[in-house]
C-alpha positions in Angstrom: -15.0 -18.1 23.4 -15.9 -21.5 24.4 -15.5 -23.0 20.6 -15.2 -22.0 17.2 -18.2 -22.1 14.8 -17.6 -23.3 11.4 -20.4 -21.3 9.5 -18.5 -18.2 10.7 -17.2 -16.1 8.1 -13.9 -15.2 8.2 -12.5 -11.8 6.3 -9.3 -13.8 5.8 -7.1 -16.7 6.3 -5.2 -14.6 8.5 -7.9 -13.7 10.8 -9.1 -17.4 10.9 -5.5 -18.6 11.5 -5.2 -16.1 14.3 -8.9 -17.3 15.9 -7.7 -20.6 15.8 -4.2 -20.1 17.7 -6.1 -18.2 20.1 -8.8 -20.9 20.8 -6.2 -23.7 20.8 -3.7 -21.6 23.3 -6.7 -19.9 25.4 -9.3 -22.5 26.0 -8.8 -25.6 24.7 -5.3 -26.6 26.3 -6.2 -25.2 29.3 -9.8 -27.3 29.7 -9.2 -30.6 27.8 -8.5 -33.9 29.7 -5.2 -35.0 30.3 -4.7 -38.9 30.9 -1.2 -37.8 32.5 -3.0 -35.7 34.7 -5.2 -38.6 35.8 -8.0 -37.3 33.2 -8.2 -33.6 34.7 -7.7 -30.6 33.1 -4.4 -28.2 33.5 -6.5 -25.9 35.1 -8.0 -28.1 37.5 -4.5 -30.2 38.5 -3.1 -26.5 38.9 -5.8 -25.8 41.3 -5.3 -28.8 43.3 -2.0 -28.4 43.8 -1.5 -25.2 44.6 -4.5 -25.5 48.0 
């Protein structure tokens, strides 16, 4: 899931809730920029310095 669509329709708060925690914890903290990371991505510091 590379984002969440907003004309989706949910069967529940519950279920969008859950999507949302998900997306957040899954994707998004994983591929945003950091400025502490000298604008890279966890991922990508990870995989620099672990070479």
């Amino acid at each position: 899931m590379d984002e969440l669509s907003d004309d989706r329709p949910w069967p529940s708060r519950a279920a969008a809730h859950s999507a949302i925690f998900e997306f957040i914890g899954g994707w998004y903290n994983l591929h945003r920029l950091h400025s502490s990371l000298d604008y890279r991505s966890p991922a990508a510091y990870e995989a620099a310095h672990t070479t």
